[in-house]
C-alpha positions as CSV (number, residue, x, y, z in Angstrom):
1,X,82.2,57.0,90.5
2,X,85.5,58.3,89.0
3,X,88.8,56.2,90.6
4,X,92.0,57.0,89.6
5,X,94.4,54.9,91.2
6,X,95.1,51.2,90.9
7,X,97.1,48.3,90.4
8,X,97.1,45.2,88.8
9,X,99.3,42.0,88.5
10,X,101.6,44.4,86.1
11,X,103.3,45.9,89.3
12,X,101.9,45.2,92.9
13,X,98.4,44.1,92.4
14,X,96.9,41.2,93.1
15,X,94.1,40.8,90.3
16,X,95.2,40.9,86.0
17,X,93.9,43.9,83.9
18,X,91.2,42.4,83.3
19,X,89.9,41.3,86.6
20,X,90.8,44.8,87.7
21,X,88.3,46.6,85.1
22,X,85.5,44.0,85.6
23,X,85.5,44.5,89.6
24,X,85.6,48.3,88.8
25,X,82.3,47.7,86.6
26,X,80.8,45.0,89.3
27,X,81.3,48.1,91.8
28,X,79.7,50.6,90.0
29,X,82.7,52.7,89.1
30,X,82.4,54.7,85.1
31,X,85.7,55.6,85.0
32,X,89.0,53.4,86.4
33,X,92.5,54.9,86.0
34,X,94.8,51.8,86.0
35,X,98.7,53.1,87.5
36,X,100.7,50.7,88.2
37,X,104.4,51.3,89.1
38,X,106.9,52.6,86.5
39,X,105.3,50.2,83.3
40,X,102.3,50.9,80.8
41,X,102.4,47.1,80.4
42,X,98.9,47.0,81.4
43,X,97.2,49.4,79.1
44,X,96.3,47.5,76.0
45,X,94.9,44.8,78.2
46,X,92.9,47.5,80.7
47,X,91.8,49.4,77.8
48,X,90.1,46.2,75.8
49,X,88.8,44.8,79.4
50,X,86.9,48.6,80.1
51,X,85.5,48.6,76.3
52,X,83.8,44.9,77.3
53,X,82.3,46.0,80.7
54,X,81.1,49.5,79.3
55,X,83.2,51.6,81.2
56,X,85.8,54.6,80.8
57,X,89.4,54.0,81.2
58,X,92.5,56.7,82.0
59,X,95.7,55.3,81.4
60,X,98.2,55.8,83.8
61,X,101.8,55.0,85.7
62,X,102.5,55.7,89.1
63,X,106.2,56.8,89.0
64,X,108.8,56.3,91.6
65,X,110.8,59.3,92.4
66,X,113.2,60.8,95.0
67,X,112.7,64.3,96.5
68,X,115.2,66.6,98.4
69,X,113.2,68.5,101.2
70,X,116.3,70.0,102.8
71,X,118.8,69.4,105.6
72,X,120.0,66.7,103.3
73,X,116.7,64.5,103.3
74,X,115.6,62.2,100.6
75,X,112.0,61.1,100.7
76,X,110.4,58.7,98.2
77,X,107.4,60.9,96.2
78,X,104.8,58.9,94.3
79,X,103.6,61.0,90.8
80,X,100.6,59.5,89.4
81,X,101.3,60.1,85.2
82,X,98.5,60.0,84.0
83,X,97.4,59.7,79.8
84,X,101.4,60.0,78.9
85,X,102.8,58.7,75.4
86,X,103.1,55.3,76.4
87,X,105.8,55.4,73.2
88,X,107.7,58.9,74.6
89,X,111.3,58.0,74.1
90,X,112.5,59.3,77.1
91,X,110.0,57.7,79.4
92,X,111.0,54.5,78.2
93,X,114.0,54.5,78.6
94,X,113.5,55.7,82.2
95,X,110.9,53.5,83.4
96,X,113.1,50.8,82.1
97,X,115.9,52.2,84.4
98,X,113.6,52.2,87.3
99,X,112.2,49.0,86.7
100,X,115.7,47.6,86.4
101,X,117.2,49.1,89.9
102,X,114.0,48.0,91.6
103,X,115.1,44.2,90.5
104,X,118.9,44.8,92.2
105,X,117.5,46.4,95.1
106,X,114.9,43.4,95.5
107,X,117.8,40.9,94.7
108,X,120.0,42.6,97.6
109,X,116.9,42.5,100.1
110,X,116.4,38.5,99.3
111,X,120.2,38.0,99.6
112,X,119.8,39.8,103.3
113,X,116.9,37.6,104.3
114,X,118.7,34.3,102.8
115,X,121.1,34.7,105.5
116,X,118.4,33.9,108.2
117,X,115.5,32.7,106.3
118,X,114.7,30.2,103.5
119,X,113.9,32.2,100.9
120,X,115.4,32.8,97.6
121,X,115.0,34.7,94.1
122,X,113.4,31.8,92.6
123,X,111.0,32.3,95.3
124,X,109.8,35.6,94.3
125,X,109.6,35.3,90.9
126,X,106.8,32.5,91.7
127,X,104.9,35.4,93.0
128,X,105.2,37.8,89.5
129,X,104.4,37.6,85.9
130,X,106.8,37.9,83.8
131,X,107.8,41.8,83.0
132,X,105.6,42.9,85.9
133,X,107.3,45.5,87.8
134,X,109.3,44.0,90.7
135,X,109.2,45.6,94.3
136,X,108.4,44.8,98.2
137,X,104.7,43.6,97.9
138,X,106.7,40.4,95.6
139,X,109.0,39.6,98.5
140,X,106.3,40.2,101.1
141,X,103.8,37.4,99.2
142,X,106.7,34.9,99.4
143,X,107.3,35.5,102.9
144,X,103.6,35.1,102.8
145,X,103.6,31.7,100.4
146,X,106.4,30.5,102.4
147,X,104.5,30.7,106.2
148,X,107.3,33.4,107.5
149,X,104.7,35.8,108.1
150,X,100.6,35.4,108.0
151,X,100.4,38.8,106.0
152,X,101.5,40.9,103.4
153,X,100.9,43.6,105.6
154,X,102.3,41.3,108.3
155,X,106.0,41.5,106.5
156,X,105.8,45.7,105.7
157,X,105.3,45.9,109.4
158,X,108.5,43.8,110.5
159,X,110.6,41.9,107.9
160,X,110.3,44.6,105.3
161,X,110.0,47.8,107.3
162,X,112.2,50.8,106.3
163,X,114.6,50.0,109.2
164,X,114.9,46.3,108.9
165,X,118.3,45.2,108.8
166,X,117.1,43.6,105.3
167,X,115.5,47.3,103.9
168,X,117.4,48.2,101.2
169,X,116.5,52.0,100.0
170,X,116.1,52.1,96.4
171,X,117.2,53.9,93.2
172,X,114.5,56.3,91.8
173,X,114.2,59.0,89.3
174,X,114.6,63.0,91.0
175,X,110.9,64.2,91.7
176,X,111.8,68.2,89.8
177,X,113.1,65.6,86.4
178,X,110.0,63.5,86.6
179,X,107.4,65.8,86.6
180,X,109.1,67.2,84.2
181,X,109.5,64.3,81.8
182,X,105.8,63.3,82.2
183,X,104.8,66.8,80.9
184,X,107.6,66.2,77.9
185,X,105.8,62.5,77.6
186,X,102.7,64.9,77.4
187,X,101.2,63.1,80.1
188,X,99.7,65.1,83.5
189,X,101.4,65.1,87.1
190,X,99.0,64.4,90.6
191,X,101.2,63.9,93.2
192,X,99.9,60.7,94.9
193,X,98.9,60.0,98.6
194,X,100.7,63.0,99.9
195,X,102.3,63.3,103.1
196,X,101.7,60.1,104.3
197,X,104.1,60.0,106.6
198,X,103.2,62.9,108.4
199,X,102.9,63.2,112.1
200,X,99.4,63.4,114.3
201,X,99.8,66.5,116.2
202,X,101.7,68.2,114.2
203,X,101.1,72.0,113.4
204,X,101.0,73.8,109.6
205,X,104.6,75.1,110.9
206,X,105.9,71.2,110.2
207,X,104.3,71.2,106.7
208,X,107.2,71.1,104.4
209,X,105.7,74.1,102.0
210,X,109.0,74.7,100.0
211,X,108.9,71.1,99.0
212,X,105.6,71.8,97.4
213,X,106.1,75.5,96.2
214,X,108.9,73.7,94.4
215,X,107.4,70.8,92.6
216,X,104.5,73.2,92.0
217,X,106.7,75.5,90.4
218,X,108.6,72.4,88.4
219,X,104.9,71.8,86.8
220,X,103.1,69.4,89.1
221,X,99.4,70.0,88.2
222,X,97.6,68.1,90.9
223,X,97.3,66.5,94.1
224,X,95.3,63.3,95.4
225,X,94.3,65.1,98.2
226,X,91.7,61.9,99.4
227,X,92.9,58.7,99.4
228,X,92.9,56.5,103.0
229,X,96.7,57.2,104.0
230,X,96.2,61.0,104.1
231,X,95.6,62.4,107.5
232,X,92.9,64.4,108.3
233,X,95.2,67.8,109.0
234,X,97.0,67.2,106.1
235,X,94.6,66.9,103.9
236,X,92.6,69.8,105.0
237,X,96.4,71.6,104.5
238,X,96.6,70.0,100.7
239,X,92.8,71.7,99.7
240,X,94.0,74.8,100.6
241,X,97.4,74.4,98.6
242,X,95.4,73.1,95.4
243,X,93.0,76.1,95.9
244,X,96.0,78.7,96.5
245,X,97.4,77.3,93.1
246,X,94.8,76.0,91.0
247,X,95.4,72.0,90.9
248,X,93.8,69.0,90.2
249,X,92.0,67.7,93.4
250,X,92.0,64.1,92.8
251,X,90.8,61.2,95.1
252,X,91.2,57.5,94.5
253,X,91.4,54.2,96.3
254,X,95.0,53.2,95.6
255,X,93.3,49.5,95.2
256,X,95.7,46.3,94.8
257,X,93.3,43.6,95.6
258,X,91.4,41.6,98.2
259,X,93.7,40.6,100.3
260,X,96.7,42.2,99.1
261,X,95.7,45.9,101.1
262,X,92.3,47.0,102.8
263,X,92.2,50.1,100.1
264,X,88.6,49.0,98.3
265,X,87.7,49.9,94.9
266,X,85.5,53.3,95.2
267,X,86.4,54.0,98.7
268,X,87.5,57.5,97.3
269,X,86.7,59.3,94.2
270,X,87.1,62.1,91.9
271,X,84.7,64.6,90.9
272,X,84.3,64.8,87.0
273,X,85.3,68.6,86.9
274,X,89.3,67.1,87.8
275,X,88.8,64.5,85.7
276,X,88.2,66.7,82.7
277,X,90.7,68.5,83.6
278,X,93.2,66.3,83.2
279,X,91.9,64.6,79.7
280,X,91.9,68.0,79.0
281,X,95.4,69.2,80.0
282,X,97.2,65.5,78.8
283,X,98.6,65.7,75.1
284,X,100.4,62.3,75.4
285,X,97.4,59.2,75.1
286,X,93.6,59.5,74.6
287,X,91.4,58.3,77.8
288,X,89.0,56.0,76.8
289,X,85.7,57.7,78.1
């Protein structure tokens, strides 16, 4: 089993590197891609951790971006990186910009829920290692720690939704600049979990095809056209795009830990022609295979 999506303790996850690659092994998976959000903090561990359990290892980021699809409407777009130079100049620097605004905007959203809860930065920093990537899931598991909500899904659903009075949207790099940094970083683009968001009932007419044509055209080389959050209609919409175009077909579990989502380690996978393709296509980092 190939799966090419997943997070540890260095962003939103709930289990280290390490604990990450051995329940990958303990699963059955050969090949794990670990992508957490906007750091490659993870990799040296990931990498030493897939060498002890006898499995392969892809080296990734999943990097947060913004995306005009028209009318004036910004939606956040995940791009899984995968096998980038880790060392790329320009990707530092840019991941440390990200990394840095997703701190202020999780400051600003504690400083909201202050006003009518107890809660407070100290209280999310008990819930990260230091230099992981900060973001929502942090908050949520204090809310959690703190008995203000039984979940972490719990507080995405209410305190944390996107139009909570305490949401505050956040800063991210453009979609068209990122794909285009990961090819500079020599790294390969799959766009992740795809349209998401998109409505049951909806026809092909509501698909927003420019959006893709776009990115497509801007160098995105893939899609993770399985993963659980895709709906059926769209995803059956997504094979045909990747087909139209050539693009990696990727599918993944998008796993954080027990606990931390239901996504489970396997739950969807990759076959290994798209996986060769992208070892193939990267120029950036070596996969460990």
């Amino acid at each position: 089993m190939i799966d090419l999506h997943t997070h540890s303790t260095r962003s939103d996850g709930i289990d280290t590197p390490t604990e990450l690659v051995t329940k990958a092994a303990a699963c059955g998976i050969s090949v794990l891609a670990i992508t957490d959000h906007d750091t490659t903090s993870g990799w040296d561990e990931a990498i030493a951790a897939a060498q002890n359990s006898g499995i392969g290892l892809v080296p990734g980021i999943e990097v947060s971006t913004r995306s005009e699809i028209g009318q004036g409407r910004r939606i956040s777009v995940h791009i899984l990186a995968y096998l980038p130079d880790p060392e790329h100049p320009e990707l530092v620097a840019e991941l440390k910009k990200t990394r840095d605004a997703r701190v202020n905007r999780a400051r600003e959203m504690v400083d909201r829920l202050a006003v009518d809860y107890e809660i407070s930065w100290a209280d999310i920093e008990a819930q990260i290692e230091p230099g992981a990537t900060v973001g929502r899931p942090a908050i949520a598991d204090a809310l959690v720690h703190l008995g203000i909500v039984p979940t972490r899904s719990d507080a995405f659903t209410s305190i944390l939704h996107r139009k909570s009075p305490y949401y505050v949207s956040d800063h991210s790099l453009n979609t068209i600049e990122a794909i285009g940094l990961i090819r500079r970083a020599g790294g390969v683009s799959v766009m992740a979990h795809p349209l998401i968001d998109f409505p049951a009932g909806a026809s092909a007419l509501d698909l927003p095809n420019e959006h893709f044509e776009r990115l497509i055209g801007a160098g995105l080389e893939g899609v993770e056209v399985n993963h659980r959050s895709v709906p059926d209609f769209a995803r059956r919409w997504l094979v045909k795009l990747a087909q139209r175009h050539n693009l990696i077909q990727t599918g993944s579990s998008d796993y954080h830990g027990l606990g931390a989502k239901e996504n489970e380690l396997g739950e969807n996978t990759t076959e290994k022609a798209m996986l060769d393709r992208i070892v193939a296509q990267a120029e950036g980092f070596e996969a460990r295979l």
